[in-house]
N, CA, C and O atoms as a CHARMM CRD file, in Angstrom:
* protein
*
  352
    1    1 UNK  N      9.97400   4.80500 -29.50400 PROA 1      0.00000
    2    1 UNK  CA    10.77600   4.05600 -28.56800 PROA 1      0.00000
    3    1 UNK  C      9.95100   2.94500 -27.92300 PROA 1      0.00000
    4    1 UNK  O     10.40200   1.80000 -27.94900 PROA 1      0.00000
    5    2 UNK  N      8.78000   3.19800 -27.34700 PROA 2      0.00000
    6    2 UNK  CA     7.94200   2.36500 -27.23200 PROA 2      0.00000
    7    2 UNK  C      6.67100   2.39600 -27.64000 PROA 2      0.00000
    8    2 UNK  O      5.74600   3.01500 -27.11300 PROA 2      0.00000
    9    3 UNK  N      6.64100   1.65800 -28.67100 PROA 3      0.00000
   10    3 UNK  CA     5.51100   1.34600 -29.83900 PROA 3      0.00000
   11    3 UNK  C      4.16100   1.33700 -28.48300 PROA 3      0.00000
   12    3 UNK  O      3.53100   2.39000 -28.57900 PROA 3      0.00000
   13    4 UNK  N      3.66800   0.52600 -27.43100 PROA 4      0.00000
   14    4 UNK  CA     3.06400  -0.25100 -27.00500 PROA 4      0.00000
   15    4 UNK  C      2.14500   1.26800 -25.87600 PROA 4      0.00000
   16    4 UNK  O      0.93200   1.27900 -25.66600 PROA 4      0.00000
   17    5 UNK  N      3.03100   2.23700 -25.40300 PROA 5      0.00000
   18    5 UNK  CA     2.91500   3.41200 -24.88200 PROA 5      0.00000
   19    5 UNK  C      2.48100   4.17900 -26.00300 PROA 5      0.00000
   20    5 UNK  O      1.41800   4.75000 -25.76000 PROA 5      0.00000
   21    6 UNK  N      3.09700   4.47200 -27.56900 PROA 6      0.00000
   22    6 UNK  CA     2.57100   5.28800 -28.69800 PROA 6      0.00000
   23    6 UNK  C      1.12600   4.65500 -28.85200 PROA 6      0.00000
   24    6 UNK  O      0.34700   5.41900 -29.42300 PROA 6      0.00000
   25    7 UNK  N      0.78500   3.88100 -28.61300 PROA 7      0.00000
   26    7 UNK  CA    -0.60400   3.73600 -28.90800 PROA 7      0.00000
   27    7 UNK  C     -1.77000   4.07900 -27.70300 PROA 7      0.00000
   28    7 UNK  O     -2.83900   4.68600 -27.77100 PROA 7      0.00000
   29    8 UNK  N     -1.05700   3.39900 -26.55400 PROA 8      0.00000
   30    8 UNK  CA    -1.63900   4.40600 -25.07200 PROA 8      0.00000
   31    8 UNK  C     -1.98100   5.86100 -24.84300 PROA 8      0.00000
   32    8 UNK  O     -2.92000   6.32800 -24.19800 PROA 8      0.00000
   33    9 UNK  N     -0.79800   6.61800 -25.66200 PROA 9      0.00000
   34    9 UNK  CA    -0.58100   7.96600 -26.11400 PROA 9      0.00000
   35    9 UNK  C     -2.19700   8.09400 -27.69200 PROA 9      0.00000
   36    9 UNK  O     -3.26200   8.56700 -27.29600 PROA 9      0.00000
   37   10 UNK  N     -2.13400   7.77000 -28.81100 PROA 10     0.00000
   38   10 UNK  CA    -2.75300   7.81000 -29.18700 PROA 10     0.00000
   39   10 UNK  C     -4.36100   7.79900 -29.03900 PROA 10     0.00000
   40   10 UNK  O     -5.18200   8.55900 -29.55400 PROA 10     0.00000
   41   11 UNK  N     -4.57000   6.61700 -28.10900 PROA 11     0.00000
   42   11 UNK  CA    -6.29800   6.47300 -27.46700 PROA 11     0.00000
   43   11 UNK  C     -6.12200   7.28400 -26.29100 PROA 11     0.00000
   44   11 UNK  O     -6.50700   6.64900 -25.30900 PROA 11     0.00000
   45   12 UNK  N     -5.53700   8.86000 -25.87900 PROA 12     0.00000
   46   12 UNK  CA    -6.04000   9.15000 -24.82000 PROA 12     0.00000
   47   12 UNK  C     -5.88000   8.65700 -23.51000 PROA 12     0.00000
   48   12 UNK  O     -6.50100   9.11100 -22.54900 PROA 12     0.00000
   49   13 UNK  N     -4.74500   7.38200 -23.42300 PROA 13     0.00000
   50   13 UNK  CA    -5.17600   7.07300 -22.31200 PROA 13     0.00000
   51   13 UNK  C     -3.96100   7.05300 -21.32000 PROA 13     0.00000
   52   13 UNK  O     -3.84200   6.36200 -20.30800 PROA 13     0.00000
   53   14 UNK  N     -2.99800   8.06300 -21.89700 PROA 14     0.00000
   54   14 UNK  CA    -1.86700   8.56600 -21.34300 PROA 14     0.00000
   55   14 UNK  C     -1.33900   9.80300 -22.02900 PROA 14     0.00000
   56   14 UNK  O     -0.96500   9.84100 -23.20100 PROA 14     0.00000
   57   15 UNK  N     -1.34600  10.74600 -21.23100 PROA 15     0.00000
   58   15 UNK  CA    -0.53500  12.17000 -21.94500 PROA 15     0.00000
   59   15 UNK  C      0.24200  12.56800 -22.68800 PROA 15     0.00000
   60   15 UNK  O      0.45900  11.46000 -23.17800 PROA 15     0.00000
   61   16 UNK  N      0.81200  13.13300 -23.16900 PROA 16     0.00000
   62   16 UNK  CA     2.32800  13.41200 -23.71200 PROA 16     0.00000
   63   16 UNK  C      3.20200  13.57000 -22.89300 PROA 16     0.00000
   64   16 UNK  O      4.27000  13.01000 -23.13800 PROA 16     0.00000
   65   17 UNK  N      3.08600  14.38700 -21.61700 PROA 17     0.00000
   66   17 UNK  CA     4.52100  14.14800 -20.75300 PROA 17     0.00000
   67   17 UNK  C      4.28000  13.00800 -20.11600 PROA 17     0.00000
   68   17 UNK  O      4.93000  13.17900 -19.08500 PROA 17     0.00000
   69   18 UNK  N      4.01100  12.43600 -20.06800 PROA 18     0.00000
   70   18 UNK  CA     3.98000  11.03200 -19.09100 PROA 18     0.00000
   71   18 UNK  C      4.58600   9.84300 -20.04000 PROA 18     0.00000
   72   18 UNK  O      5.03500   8.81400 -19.53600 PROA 18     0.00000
   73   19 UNK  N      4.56300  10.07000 -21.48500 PROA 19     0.00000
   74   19 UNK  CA     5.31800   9.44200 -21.96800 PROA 19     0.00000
   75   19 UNK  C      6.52000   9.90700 -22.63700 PROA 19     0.00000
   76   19 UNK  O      7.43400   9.19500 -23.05200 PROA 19     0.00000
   77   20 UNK  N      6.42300  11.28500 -22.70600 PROA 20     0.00000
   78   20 UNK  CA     8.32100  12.12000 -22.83300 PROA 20     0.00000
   79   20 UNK  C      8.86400  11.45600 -21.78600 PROA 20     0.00000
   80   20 UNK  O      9.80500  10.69300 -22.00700 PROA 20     0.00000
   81   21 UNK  N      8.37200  11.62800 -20.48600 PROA 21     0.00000
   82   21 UNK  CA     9.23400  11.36200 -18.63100 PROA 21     0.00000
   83   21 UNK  C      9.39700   9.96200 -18.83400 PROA 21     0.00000
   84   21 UNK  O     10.50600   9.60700 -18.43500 PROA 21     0.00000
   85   22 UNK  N      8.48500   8.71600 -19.46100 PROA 22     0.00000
   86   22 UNK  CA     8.79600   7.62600 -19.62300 PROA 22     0.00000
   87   22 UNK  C     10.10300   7.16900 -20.16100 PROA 22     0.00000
   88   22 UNK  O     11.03500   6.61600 -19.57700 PROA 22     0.00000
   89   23 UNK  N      9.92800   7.61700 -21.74600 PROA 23     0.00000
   90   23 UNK  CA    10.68200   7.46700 -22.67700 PROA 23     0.00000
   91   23 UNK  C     12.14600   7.89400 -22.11800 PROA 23     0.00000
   92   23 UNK  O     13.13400   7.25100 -22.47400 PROA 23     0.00000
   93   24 UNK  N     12.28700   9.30700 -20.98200 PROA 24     0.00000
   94   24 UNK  CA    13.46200   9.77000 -21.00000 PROA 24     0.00000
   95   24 UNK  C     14.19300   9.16400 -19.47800 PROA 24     0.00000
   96   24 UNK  O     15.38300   9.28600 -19.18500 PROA 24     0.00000
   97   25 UNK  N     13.20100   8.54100 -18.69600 PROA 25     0.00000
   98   25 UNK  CA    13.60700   7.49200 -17.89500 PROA 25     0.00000
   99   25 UNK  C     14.11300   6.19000 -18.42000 PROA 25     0.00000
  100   25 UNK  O     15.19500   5.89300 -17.91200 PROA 25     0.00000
  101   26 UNK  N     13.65200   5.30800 -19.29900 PROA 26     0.00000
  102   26 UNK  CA    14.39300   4.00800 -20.01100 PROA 26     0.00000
  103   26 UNK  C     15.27600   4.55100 -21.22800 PROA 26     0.00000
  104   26 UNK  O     15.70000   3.61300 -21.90200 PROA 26     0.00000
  105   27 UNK  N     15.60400   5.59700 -21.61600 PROA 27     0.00000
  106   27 UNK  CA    16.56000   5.95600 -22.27500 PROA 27     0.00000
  107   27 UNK  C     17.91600   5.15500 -22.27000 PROA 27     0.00000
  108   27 UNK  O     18.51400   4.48400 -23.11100 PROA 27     0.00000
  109   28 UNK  N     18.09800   5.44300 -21.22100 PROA 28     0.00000
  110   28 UNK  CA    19.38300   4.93600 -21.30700 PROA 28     0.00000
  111   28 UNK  C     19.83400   3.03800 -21.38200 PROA 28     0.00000
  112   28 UNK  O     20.72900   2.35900 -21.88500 PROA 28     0.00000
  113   29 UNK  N     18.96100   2.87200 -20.79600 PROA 29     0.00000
  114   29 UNK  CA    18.67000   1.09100 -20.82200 PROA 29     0.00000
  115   29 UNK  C     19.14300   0.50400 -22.31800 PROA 29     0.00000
  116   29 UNK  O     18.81300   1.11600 -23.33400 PROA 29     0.00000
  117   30 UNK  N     19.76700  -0.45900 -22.37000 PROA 30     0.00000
  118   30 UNK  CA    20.20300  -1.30800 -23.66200 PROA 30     0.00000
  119   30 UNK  C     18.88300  -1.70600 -24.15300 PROA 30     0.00000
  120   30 UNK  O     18.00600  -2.05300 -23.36200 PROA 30     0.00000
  121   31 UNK  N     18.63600  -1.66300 -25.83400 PROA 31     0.00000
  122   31 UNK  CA    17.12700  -1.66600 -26.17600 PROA 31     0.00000
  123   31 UNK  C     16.84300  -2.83400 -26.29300 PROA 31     0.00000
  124   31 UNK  O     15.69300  -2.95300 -26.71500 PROA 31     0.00000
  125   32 UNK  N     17.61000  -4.27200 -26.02700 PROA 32     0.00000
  126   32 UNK  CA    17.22200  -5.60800 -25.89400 PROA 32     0.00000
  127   32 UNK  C     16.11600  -5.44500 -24.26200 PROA 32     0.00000
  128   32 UNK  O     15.01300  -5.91200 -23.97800 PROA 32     0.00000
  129   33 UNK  N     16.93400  -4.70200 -23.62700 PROA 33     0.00000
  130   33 UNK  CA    15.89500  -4.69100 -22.04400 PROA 33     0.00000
  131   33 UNK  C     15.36800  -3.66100 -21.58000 PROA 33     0.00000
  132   33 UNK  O     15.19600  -3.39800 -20.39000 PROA 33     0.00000
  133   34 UNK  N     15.02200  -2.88400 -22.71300 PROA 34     0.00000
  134   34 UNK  CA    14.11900  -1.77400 -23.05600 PROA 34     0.00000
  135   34 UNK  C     12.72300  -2.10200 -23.55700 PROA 34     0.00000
  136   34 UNK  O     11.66200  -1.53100 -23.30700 PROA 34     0.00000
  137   35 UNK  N     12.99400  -3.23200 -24.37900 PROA 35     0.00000
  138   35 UNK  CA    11.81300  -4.09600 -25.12500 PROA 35     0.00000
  139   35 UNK  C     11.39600  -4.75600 -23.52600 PROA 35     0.00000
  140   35 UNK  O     10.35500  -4.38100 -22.98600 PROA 35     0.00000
  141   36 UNK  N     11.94200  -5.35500 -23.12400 PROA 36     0.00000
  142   36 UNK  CA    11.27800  -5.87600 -21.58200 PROA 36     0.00000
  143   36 UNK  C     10.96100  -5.48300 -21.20100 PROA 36     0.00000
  144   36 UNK  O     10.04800  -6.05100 -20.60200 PROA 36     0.00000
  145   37 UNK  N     11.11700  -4.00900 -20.90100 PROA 37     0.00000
  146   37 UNK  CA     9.96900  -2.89300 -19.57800 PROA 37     0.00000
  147   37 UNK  C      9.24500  -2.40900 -20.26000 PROA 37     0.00000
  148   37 UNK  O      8.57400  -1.63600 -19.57600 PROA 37     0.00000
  149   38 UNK  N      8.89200  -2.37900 -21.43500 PROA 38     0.00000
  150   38 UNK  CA     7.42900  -2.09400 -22.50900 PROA 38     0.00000
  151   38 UNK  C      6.54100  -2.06300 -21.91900 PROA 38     0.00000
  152   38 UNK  O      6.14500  -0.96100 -21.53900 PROA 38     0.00000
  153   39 UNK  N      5.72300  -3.40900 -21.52400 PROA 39     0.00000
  154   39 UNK  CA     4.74700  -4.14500 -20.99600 PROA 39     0.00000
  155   39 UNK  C      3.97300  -3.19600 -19.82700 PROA 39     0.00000
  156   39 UNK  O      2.85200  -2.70300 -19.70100 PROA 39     0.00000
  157   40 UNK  N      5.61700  -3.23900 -18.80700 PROA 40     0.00000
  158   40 UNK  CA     4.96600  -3.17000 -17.79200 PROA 40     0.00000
  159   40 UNK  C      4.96000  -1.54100 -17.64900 PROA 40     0.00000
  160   40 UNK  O      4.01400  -1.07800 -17.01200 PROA 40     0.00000
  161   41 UNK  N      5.88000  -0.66900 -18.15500 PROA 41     0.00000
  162   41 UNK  CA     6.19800   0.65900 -17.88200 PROA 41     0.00000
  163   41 UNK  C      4.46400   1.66200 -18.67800 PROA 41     0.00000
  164   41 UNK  O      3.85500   2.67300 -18.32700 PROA 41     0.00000
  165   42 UNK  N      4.30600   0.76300 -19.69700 PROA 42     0.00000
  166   42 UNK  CA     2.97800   1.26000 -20.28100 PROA 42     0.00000
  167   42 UNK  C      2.02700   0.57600 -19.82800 PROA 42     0.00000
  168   42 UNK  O      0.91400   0.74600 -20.32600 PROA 42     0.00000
  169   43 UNK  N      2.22800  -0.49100 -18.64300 PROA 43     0.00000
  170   43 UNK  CA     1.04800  -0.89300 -17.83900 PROA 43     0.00000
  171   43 UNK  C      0.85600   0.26200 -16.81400 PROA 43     0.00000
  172   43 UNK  O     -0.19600   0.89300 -16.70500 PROA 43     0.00000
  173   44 UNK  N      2.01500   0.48400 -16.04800 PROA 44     0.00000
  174   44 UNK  CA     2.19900   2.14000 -15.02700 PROA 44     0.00000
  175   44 UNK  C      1.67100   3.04300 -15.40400 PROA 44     0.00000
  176   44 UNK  O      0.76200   3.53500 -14.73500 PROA 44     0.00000
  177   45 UNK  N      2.04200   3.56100 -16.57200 PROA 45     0.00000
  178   45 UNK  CA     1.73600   5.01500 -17.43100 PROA 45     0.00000
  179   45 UNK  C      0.00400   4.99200 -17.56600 PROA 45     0.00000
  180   45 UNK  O     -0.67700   6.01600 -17.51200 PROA 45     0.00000
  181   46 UNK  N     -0.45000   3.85200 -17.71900 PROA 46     0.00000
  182   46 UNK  CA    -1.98100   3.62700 -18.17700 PROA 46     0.00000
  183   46 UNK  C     -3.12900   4.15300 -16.80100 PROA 46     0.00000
  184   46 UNK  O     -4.13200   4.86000 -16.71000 PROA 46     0.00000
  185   47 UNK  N     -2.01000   3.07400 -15.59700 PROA 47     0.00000
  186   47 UNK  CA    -3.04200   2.71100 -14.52000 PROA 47     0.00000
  187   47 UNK  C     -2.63100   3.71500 -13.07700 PROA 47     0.00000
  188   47 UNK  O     -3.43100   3.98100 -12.18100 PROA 47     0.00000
  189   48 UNK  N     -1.32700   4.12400 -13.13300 PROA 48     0.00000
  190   48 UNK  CA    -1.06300   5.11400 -11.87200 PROA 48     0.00000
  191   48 UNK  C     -1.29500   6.41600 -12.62700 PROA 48     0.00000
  192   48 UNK  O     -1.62100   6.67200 -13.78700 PROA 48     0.00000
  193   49 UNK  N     -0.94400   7.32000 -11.29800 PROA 49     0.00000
  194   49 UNK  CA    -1.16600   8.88000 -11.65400 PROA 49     0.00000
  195   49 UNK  C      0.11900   9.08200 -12.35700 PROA 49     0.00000
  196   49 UNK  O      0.82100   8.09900 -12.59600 PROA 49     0.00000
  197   50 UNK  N      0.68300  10.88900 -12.89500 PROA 50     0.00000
  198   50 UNK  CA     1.97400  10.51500 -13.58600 PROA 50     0.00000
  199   50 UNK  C      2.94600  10.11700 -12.66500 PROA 50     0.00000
  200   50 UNK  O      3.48300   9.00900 -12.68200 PROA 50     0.00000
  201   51 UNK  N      3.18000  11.01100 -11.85800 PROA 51     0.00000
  202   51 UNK  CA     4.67300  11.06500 -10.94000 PROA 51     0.00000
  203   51 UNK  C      4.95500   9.49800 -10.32800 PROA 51     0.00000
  204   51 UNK  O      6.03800   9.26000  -9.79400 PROA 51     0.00000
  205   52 UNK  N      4.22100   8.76100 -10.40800 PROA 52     0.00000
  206   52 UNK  CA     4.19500   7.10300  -9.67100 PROA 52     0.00000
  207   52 UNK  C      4.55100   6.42500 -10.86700 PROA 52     0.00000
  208   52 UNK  O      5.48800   5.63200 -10.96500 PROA 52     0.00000
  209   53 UNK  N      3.65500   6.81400 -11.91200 PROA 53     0.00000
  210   53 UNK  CA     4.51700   6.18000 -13.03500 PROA 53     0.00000
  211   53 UNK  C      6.09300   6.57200 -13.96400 PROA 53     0.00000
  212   53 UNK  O      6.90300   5.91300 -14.61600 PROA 53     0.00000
  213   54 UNK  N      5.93700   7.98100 -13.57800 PROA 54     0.00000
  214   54 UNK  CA     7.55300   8.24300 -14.03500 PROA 54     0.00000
  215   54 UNK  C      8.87200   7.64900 -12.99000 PROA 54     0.00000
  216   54 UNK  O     10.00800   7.31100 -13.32200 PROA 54     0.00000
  217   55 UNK  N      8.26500   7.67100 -11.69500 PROA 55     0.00000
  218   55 UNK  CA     8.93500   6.71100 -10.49600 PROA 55     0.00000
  219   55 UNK  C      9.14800   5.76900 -11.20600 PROA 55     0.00000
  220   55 UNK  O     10.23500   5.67800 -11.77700 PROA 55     0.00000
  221   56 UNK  N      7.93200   4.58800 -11.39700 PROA 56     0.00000
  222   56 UNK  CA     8.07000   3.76600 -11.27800 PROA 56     0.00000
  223   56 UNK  C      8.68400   3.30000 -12.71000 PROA 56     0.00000
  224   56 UNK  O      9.18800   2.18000 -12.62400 PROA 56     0.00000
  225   57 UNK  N      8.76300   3.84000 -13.91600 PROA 57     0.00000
  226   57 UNK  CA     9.78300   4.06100 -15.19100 PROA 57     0.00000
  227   57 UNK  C     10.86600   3.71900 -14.65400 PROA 57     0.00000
  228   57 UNK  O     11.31400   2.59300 -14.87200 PROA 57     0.00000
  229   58 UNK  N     11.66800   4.80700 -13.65700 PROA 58     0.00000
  230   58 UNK  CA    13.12600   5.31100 -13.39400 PROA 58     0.00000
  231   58 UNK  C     13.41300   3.99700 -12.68400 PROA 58     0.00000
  232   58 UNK  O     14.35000   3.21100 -12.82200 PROA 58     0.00000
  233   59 UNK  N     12.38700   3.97400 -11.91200 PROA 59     0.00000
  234   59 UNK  CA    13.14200   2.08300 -11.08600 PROA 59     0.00000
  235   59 UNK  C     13.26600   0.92000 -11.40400 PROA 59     0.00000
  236   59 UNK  O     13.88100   0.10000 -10.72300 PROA 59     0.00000
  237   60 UNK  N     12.53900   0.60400 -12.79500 PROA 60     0.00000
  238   60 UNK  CA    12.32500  -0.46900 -13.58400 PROA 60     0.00000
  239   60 UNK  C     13.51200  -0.31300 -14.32500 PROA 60     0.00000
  240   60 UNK  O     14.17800  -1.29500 -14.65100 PROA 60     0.00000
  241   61 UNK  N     13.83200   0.83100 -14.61700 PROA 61     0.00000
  242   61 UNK  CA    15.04000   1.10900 -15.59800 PROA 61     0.00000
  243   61 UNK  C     16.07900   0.43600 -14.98600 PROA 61     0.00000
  244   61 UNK  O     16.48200  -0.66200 -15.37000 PROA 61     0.00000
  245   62 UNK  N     16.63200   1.19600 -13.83000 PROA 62     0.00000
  246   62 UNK  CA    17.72800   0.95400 -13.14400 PROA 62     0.00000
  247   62 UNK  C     17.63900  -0.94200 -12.61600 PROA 62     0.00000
  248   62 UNK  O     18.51500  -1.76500 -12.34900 PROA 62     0.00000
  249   63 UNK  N     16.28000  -0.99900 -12.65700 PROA 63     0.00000
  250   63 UNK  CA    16.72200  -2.57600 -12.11600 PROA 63     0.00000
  251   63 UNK  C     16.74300  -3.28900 -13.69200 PROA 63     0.00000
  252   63 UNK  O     17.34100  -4.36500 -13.72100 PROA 63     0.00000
  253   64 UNK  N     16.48900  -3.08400 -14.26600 PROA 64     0.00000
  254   64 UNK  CA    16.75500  -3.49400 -16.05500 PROA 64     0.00000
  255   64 UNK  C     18.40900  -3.45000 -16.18400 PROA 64     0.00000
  256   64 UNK  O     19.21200  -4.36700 -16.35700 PROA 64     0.00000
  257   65 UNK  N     18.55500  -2.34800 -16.06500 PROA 65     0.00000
  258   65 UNK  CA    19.96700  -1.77500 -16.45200 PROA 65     0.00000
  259   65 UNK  C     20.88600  -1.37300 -15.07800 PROA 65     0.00000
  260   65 UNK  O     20.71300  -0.16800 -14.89500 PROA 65     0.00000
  261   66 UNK  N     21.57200  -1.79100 -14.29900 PROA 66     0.00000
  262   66 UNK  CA    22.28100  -0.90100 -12.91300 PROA 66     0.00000
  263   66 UNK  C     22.84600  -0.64500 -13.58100 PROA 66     0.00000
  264   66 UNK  O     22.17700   0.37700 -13.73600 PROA 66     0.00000
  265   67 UNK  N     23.74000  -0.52200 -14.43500 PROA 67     0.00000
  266   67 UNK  CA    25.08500   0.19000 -15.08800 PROA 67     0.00000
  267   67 UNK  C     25.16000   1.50700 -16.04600 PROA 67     0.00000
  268   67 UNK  O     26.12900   2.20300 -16.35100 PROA 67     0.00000
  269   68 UNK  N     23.33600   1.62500 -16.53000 PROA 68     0.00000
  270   68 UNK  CA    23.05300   2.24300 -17.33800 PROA 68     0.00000
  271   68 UNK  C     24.00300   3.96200 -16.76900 PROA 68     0.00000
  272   68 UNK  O     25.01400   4.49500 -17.22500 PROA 68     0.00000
  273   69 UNK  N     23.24000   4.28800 -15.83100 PROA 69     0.00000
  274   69 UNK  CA    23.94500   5.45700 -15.41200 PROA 69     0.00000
  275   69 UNK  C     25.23100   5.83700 -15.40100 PROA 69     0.00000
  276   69 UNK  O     25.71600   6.90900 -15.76400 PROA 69     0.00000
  277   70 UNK  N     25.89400   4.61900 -14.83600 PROA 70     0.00000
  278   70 UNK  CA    27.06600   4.65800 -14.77000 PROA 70     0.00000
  279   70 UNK  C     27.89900   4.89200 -16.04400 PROA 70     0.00000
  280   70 UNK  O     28.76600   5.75300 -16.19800 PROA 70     0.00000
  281   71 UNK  N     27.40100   3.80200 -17.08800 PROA 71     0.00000
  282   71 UNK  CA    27.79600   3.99300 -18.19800 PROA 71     0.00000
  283   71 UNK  C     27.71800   5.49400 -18.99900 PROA 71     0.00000
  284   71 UNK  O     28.56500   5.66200 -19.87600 PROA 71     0.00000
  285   72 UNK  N     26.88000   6.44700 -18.77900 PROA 72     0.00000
  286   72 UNK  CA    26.01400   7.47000 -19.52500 PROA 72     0.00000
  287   72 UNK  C     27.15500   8.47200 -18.77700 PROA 72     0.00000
  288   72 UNK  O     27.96000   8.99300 -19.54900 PROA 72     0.00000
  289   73 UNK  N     27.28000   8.76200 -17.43800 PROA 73     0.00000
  290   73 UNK  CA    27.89000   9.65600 -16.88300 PROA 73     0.00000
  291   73 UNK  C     29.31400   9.18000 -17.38900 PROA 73     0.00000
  292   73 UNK  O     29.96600  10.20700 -17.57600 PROA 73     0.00000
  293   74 UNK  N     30.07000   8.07300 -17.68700 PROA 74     0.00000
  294   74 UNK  CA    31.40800   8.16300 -18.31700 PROA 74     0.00000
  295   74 UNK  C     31.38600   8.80700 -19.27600 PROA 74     0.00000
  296   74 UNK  O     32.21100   9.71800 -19.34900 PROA 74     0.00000
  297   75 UNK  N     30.16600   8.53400 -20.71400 PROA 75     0.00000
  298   75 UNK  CA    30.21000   9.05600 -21.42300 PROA 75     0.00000
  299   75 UNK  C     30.25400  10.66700 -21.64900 PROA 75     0.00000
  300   75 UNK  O     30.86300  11.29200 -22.51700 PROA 75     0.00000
  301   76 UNK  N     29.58300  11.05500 -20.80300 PROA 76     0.00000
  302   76 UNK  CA    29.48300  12.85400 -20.59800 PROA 76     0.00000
  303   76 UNK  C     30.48900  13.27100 -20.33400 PROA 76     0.00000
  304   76 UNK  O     30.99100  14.27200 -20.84600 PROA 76     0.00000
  305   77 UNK  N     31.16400  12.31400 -19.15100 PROA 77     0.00000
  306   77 UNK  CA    32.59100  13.00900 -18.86400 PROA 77     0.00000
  307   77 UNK  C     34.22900  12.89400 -20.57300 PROA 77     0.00000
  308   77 UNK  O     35.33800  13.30000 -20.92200 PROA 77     0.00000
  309   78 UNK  N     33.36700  12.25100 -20.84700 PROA 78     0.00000
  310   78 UNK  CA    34.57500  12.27000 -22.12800 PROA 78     0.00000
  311   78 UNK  C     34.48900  12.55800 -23.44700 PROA 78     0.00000
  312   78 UNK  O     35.13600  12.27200 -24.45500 PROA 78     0.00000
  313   79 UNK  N     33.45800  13.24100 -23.16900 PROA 79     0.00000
  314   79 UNK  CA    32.87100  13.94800 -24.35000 PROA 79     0.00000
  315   79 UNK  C     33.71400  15.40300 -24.51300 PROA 79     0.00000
  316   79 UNK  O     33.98900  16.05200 -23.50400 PROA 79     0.00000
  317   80 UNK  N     34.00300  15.74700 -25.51800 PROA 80     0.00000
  318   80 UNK  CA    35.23700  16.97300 -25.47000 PROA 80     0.00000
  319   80 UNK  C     34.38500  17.88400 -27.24900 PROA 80     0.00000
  320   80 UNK  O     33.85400  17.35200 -28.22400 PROA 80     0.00000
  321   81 UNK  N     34.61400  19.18300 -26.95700 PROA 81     0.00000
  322   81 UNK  CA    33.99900  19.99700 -27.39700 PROA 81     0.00000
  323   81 UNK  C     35.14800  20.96000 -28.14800 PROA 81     0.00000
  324   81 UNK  O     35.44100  21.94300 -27.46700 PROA 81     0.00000
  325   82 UNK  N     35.67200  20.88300 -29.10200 PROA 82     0.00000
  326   82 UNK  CA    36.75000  21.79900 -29.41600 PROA 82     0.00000
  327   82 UNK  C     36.63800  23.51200 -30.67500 PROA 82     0.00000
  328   82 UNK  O     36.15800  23.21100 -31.76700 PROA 82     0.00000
  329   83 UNK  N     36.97900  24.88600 -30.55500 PROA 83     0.00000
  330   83 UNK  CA    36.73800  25.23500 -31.03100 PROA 83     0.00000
  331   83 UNK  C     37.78000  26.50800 -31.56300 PROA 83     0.00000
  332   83 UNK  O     38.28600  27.37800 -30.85400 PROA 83     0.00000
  333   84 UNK  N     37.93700  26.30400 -33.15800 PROA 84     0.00000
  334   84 UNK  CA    38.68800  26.67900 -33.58100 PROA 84     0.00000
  335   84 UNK  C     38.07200  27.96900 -34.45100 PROA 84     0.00000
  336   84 UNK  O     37.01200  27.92700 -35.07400 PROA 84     0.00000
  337   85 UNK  N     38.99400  29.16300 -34.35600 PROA 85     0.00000
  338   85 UNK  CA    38.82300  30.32200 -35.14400 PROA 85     0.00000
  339   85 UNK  C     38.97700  29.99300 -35.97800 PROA 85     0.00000
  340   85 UNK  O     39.82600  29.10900 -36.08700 PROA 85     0.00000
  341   86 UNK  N     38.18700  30.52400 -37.29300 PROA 86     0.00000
  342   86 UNK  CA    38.44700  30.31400 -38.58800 PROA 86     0.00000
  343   86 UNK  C     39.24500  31.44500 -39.51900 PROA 86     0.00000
  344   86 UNK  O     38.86900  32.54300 -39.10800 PROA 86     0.00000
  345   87 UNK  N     40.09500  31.59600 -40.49400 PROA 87     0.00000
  346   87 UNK  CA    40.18300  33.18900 -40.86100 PROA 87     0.00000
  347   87 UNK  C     39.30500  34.11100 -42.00700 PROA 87     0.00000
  348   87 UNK  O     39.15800  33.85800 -43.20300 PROA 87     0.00000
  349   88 UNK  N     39.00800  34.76000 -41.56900 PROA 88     0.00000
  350   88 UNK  CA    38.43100  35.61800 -42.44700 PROA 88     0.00000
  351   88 UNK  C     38.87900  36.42000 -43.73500 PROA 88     0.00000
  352   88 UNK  O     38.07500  37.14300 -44.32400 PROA 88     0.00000
């Protein structure tokens, strides 16, 4: 998801959850302005502790995307699950 963090991740110089919590903070963001918080979200992840940088993920997101949420929680709500007996 973000190439620029997989390599941060690779040299050691960011964890694995710090870039799961990343990754699952800009999730939802449209990936045209997902590519935009690259930079800086794996500048965070590099240089703060985690929890400041998973903050600071979640707020970059939302100012990337305000609708993202909004959009995501419609989707959950209309998501429908149906289940039918089969016969034996």
């Amino acid at each position: 998801m973000h190439p620029q963090l997989g390599e941060a991740l690779r040299a050691g110089e960011v964890s694995g959850f710090v870039v799961s919590m990343v990754a699952a903070a800009t999730a939802r963001v449209e990936s045209g302005a997902r590519r935009l918080l690259e930079a800086a979200v794996t500048a965070d992840a590099v240089e703060v502790p985690a929890g400041a940088a998973i903050s600071a993920a979640r707020a970059r997101a939302a100012e990337a995307d305000p609708d993202a949420d909004a959009a995501a929680a419609r989707a959950a709500a209309a998501r429908r699950v149906y289940l039918k007996p089969l016969d034996d």
